[in-house]
N, C-alpha and C positions, 0 to 999 in steps of 0.2 A: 683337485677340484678347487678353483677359485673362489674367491668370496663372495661375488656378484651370483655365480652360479647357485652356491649354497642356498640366500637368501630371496632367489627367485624360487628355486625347489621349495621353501617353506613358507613362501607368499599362497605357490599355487596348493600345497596342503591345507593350509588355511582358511582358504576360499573354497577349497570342496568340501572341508569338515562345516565352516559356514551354512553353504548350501544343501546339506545331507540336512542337517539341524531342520534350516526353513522348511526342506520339503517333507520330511517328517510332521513339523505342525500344521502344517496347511493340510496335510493328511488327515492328521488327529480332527484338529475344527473340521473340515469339511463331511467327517464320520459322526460327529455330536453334532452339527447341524443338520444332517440327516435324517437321524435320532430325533433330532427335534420337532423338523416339521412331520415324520409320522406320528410324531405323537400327536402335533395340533390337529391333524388330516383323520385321524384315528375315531371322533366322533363321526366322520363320515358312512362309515362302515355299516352293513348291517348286523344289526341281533345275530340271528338267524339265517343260517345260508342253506336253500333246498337242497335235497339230498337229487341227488341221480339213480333215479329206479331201472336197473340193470337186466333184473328177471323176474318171470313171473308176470301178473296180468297185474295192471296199471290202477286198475279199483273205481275212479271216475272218470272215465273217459268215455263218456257217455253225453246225452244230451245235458246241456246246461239249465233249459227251463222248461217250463210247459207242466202240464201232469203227465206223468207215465202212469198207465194204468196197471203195469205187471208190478210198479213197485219192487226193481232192481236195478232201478238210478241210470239206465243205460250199461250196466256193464255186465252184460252176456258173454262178453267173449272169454273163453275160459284158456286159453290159447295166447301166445302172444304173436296175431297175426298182423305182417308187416311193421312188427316194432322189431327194435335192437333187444338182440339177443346175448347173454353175456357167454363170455369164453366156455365157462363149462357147460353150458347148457347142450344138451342133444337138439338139434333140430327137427321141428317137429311137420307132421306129415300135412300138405295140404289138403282140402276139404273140395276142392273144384276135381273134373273127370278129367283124367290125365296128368293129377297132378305128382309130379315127384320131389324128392331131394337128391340135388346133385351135390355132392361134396368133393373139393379142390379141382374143377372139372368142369366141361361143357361134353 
C-alpha cells in the first residue's frame, strides 16, 4: 500500500471519528434542552388530574340544579345503565320487556 493511500485511509478515519463526536453532542444538547423546556412547560400542568370512573354507579350524575325534593342529588340509578363498563364487571340485566344480554354475539 502506498503512501498517498495510507494517509487518505486516516484522513477518512478522522473525519468519521470527528463526526461520531459532533453527533454525539448534538445528541447530548439536544436531550438537556429538552429537559429543559419541560421543566419551564412544567408549571403548566395541572395539580390534580380526574380519575376515570370505570365501575360501579357514577354518584353525581344527576341534575345539576334546581331543588330535588327526594334529596338523592339525581342519583338513583343503582346500575350502570348505558355507561362503560370495566372488563371485570358481569353485565348487568336490562330493566325494559324483552330485554337481554347478548354476549360476543348477535
Amino acid at each position: 500500500m502506498d503512501a498517498r493511500t495510507r494517509d487518505a485511509i486516516a484522513a477518512r478515519d478522522r473525519a468519521v471519528s470527528k463526526v461520531s463526536h459532533t453527533t454525539w453532542r448534538i445528541g447530548g444538547v439536544a436531550a438537556i434542552g429538552a429537559v429543559a423546556i419541560g421543566a419551564g412547560f412544567a408549571h403548566v400542568l395541572p395539580n390534580h388530574l380526574p380519575h376515570l370512573n370505570l365501575g360501579g354507579t357514577s354518584g353525581s350524575s344527576g341534575s345539576s340544579g334546581g331543588s330535588n325534593s327526594s334529596g338523592d342529588n339525581g342519583s338513583s340509578n343503582s346500575g350502570n345503565s348505558g355507561g362503560v363498563q370495566s372488563p371485570n364487571t358481569v353485565p348487568q340485566q336490562g330493566s325494559g320487556n324483552g330485554s337481554h344480554v347478548t354476549s360476543g354475539g348477535s
